[in-house]
BADREN-739589 format. One record per residue (C-alpha): x, y, z. Coordinates in steps of 0.2 Angstrom, whole numbers, padded with zeros to 4 digits, always signed. Layout:
<recs>
XYZ
...
</recs>
This chain:
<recs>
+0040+0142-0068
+0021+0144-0062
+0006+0137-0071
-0011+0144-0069
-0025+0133-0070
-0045+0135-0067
-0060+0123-0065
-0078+0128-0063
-0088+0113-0055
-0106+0113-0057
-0121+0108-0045
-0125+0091-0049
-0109+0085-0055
-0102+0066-0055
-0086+0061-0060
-0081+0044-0062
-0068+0038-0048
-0064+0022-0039
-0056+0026-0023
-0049+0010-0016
-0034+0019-0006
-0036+0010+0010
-0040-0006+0005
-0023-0015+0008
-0006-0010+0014
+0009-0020+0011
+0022-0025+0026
+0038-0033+0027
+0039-0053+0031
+0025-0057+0043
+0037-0062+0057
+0044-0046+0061
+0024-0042+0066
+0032-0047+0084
+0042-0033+0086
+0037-0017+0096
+0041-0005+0085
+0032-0014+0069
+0017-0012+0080
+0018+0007+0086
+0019+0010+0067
+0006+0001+0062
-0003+0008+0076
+0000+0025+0070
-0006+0021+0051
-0021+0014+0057
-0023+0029+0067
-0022+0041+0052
-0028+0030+0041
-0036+0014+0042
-0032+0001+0028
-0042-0012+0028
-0031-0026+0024
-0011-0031+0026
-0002-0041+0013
+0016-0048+0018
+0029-0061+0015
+0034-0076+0023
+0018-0084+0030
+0027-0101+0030
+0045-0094+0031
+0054-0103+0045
+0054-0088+0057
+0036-0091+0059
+0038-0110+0064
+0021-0117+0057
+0029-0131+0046
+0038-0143+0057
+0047-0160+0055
+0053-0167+0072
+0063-0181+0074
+0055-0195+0088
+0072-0191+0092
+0081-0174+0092
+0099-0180+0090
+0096-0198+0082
+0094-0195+0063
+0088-0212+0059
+0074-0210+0071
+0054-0207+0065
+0050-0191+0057
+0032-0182+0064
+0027-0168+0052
+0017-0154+0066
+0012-0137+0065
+0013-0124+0075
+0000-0109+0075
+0009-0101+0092
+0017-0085+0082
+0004-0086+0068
-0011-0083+0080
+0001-0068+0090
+0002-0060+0074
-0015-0061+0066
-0023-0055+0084
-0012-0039+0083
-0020-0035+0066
-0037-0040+0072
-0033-0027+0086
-0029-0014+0073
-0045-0017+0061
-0034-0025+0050
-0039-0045+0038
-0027-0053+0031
-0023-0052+0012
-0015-0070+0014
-0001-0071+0001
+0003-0090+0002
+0023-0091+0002
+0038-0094+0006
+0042-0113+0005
+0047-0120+0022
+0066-0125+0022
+0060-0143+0026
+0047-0143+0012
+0057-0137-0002
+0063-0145-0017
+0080-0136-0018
+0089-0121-0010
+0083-0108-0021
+0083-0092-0009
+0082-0074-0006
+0085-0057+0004
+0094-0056+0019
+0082-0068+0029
+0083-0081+0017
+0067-0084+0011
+0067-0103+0002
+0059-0101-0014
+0059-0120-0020
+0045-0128-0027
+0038-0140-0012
+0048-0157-0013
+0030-0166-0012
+0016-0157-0017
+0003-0167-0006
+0012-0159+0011
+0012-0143+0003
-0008-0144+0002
-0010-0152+0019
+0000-0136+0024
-0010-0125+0018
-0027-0133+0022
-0022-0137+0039
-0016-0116+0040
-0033-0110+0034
-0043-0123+0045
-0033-0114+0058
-0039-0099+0054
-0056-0103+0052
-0057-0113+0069
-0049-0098+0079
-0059-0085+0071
-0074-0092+0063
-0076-0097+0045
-0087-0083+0041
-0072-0070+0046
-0058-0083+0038
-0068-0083+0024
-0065-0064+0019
-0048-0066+0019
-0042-0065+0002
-0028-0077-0006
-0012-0076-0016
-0001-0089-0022
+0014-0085-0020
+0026-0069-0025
+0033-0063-0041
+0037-0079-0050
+0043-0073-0065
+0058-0068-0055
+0072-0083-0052
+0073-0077-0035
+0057-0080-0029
+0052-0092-0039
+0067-0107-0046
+0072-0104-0062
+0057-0092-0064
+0047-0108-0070
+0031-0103-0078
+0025-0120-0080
+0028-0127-0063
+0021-0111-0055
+0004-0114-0065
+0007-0130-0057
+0008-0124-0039
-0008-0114-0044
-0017-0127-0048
-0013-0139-0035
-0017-0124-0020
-0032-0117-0029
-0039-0135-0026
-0033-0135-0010
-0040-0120-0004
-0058-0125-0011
-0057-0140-0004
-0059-0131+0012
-0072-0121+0009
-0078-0115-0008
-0081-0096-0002
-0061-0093+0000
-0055-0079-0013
-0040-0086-0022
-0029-0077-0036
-0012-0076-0043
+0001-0072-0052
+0005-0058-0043
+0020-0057-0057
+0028-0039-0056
+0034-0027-0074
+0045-0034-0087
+0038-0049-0092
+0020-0046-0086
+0011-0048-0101
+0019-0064-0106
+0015-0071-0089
-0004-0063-0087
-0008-0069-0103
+0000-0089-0101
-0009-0088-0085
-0029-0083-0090
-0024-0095-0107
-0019-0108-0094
-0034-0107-0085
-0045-0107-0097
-0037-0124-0104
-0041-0131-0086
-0057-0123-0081
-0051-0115-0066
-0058-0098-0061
-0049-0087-0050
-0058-0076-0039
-0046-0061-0046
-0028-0057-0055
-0015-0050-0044
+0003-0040-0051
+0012-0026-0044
+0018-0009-0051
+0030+0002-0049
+0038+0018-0058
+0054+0020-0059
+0070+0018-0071
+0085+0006-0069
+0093+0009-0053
+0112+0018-0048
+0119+0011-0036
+0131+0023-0022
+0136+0016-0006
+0122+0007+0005
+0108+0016-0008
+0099+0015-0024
+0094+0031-0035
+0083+0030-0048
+0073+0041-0060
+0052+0042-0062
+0044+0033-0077
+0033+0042-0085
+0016+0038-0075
+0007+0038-0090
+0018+0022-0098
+0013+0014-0080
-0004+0018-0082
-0005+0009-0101
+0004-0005-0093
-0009-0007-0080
-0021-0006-0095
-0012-0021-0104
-0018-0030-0088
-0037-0028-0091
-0038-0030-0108
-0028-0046-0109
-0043-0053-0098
-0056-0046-0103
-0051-0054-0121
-0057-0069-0113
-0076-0070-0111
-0079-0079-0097
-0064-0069-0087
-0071-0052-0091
-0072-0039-0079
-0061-0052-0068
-0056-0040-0053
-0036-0036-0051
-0027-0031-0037
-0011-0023-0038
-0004-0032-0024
+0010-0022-0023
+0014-0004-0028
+0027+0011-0024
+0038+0021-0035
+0053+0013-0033
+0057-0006-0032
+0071-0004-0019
+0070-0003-0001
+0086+0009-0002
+0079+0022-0014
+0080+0040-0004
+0065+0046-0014
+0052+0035-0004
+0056+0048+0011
+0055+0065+0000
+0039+0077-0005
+0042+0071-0021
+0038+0054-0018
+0021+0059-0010
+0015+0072-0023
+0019+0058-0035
+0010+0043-0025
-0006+0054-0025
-0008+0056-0043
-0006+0037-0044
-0021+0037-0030
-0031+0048-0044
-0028+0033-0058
-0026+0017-0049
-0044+0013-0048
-0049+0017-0066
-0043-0003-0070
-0040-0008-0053
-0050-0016-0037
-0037-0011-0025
-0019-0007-0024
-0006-0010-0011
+0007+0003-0005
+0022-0007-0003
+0026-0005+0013
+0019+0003+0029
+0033+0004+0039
+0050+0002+0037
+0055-0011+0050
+0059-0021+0035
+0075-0032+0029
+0075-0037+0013
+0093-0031+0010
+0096-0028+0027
+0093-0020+0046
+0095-0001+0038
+0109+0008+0046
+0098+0026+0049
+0079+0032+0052
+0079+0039+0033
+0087+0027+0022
+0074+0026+0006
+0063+0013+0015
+0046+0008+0006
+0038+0012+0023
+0024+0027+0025
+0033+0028+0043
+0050+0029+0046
+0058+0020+0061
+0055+0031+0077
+0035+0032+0070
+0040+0047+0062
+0026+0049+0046
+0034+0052+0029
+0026+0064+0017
+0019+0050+0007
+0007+0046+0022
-0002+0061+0022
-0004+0056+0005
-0016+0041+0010
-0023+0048+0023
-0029+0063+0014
-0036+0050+0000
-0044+0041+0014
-0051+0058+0020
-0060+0061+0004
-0066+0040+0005
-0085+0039+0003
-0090+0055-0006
-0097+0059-0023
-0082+0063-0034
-0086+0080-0044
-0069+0084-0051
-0055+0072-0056
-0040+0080-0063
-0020+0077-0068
-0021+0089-0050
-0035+0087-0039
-0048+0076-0035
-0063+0086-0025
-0081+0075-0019
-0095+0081-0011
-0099+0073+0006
-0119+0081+0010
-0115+0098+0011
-0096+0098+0011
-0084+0099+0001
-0067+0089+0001
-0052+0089-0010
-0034+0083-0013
-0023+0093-0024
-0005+0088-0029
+0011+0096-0039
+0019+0082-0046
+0033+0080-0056
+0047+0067-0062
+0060+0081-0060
+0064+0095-0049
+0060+0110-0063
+0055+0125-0050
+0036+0123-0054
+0025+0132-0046
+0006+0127-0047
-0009+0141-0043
-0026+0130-0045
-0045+0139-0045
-0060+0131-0041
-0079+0140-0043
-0089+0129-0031
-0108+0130-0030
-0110+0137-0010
-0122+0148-0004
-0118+0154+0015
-0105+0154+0029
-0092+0142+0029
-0077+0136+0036
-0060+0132+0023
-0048+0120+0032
-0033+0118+0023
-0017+0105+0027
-0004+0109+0019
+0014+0094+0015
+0028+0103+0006
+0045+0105+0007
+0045+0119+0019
+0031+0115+0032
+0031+0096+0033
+0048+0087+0029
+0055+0078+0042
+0068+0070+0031
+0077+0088+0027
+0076+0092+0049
+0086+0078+0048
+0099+0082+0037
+0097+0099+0046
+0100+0089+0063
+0119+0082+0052
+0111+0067+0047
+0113+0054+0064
+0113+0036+0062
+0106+0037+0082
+0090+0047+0087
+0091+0055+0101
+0073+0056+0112
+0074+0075+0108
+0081+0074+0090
+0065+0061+0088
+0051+0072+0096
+0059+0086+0086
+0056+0074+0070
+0039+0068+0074
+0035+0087+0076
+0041+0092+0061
+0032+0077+0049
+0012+0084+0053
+0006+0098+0039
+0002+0115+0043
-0016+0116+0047
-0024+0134+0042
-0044+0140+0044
-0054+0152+0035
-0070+0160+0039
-0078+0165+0020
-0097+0167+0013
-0106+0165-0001
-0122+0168-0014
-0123+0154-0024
-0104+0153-0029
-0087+0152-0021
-0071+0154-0029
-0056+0146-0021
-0038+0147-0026
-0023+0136-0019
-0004+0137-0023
+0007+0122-0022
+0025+0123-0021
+0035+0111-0031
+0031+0092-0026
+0018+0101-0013
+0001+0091-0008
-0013+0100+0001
-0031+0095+0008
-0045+0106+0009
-0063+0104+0017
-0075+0116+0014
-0090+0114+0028
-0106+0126+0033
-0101+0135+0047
-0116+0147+0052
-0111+0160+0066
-0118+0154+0082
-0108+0165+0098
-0115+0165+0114
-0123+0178+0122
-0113+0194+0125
-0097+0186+0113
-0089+0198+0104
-0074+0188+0092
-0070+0205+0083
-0069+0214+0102
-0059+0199+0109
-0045+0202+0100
-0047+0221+0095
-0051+0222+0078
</recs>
């Protein structure tokens, strides 16, 4: 099946499009921030393509040892308790962001095992997910955490960090008994907090996830409203697929349609914005992917990036940003994974080998800046001074053989240069080398180089010229993505080059 389809854009165009790609990435729990190959992924992201912020779990999980309560002591139980904190692996992690050009988008969770209320807990590393026993050491915590902060790397910086509280609460597992009222109570008591020690700190919630999301966005703008609280933003999260099948270690799931999510997402807005003094109240999807499991084989596929960028086309129209969940996949929600492609959330599977999907953002990123004149269900082109920039995308919620042939008339007078990068299933998909390579558990260092090699997209250049109008003409295979720049290139050879002689035309 191949579908034809042909845009003309005009000089002088503007399309509306809100292009916050690169604003946040997710990560797994900020503890495994220590590890090597955490850091040479997010190293290599950064690289390509330069979020600006990194949201994760697990700021006061135990791993990361701020919340203490020592006994005077150790082996005496009836002797003094001192509550401390301890900033040593907090401060190791935020200076290898800071080293990256990464802020932290401080989601304020889990509970410390000492500080919580009951044994409420989840994934593998056991995240406590109690209410705090006492609510004033909850606050001390997290004042004393952003005072931190703001003494190591001055209150106007700490400042900028925006600030969540808490993860998905209208889930049991993260939150006990998915207790609406005492979350909007946990709200409450740290939005206070967090003003109390400095008014300029961002502060949002509920960062609730689908299902009951209405429900919850729309008890928690009616509860702040009822208390006079403003939030400085709504968080949730989004993401596309069906109920999952479970096979061995892994999840399968089909796509949603996108535009259900999309109407969703819409629910969101509307519900604040039916409250006047919340209107235009900005939300952040502080978590989005296509599927929901860090198991799910499709986060590694083609597929999965094709899809992705037509969510990149969309997610601003209601949105301030929106958060890929996750960059990398040293992650263990459900466990250490037991091979490089296993369906983890990451843009970069372990071995810093880029998935397709990352191409996707940094193609977005790419195109970051420019004025947008074409925005369709395939392609969005800007015009960056004389230059023209474009992502297109063949995206589909099944594997249907669809071929897609795209035109665009652009208004170009002169000679130019057409680079085009090319991610499809045949010139940059690492995961089916690896299932070419039988599929081992164990990289090898050759196996791995051979992988890296393979997960970069075909790069091909044009010489073409124009009077007044250029026509150009991509074809996408199925679940293909493809970026184009199209730049004034006037021929300037030194004297006595001859290119056609060169090589014997």
């Amino acid at each position: 099946m191949k579908i034809s389809k042909s845009y003309s854009i005009l000089p002088g165009a503007h399309v509306e499009f809100n292009n916050a790609a690169d604003y946040c990435v997710g990560t797994g729990r900020m503890g495994l921030a220590l590890q090597r190959e955490y850091f040479e992924q997010l190293k290599l992201v950064q690289k390509y393509i330069g979020f600006g912020h990194i949201r994760g779990h697990g700021l006061f999980h135990d791993d990361m040892a701020i919340y203490r309560e020592n006994r005077e002591r150790f082996f005496d139980p009836e002797s003094p308790v001192h509550r401390e904190y301890c900033f040593t692996y907090l401060d190791l992690v935020m200076d290898s962001y800071r080293e990256v050009g990464l802020k932290p988008f401080l989601e304020l969770g889990f509970m410390p095992k000492q500080l919580a209320r009951g044994d409420n807990r989840i994934f593998v590393w056991q995240g406590h997910t109690s209410p705090p026993k006492d609510y004033e050491l909850w606050k001390d915590l997290v004042k004393a955490t952003l005072r931190h902060l703001m003494e190591r790397y001055g209150a106007d910086e700490a400042v900028t960090y925006p600030i969540e509280v808490w993860n998905e609460p209208n889930l049991p597992g993260f939150w006990e008994k998915a207790d609406m009222q005492e979350y909007f109570r946990l709200f409450d008591e740290t939005f206070a907090a967090v003003k109390e020690v400095d008014e300029r700190f961002k502060v949002g919630g509920p960062a609730v996830c689908g299902g009951s999301d209405e429900l919850w966005i729309s008890s928690f703008m009616n509860h702040c409203e009822e208390k006079g609280i403003m939030p400085d933003f709504v968080t949730r999260h989004h993401y596309t697929t069906e109920q999952p099948d479970r096979k061995g270690h892994y999840v399968y799931q089909e796509l949603m349609d996108p535009e259900a999510g999309f109407a969703n997402l819409k629910t969101t807005r509307d519900i604040i914005d039916s409250h006047p003094q919340y209107k235009g109240l900005p939300i952040h999807i502080t978590e989005f992917n296509t599927s929901y499991s860090p198991d799910n084989p499709i986060h590694d596929t083609n597929q999965n990036a094709a899809f992705i960028c037509h969510q990149l086309s969309r997610l601003g129209d209601v949105n301030e940003s929106y958060s890929y969940w996750t960059f990398g996949d040293i992650f263990e929600e459900v466990g250490v994974p037991y091979a490089p492609f296993h369906g983890g959330f990451g843009l970069v599977a372990n071995g810093c080998i880029p998935k397709p999907t990352f191409w996707s953002f940094a193609f977005f990123k790419a195109i970051k800046g420019g004025e947008c004149v074409h925005r369709s269900d395939e392609a969005v082109i800007v015009k960056c001074g004389d230059t023209y920039k474009g992502v297109l995308w063949n995206h589909g919620r099944k594997r249907e053989g669809r071929e897609l042939n795209l035109s665009f008339t652009l208004p170009v007078s002169g000679d130019c240069c057409l680079v085009t990068k090319t991610v499809d299933e045949e010139v940059c998909n690492p995961l089916k080398v690896w299932h070419d390579l039988g599929e081992p558990r164990s990289l090898s260092a050759a196996q791995k180089e051979l992988l890296q090699q393979s997960a970069y997209p075909q790069v091909k250049t044009e010489r073409l010229s124009a009077d007044g109008s250029l026509a150009l003409e991509f074809n996408l295979s199925e679940f293909g993505i493809e970026y184009f720049e199209l730049t004034p290139a006037p021929l300037t050879p030194d004297r006595g080059y001859d290119y056609d002689r060169a090589i014997r035309k």
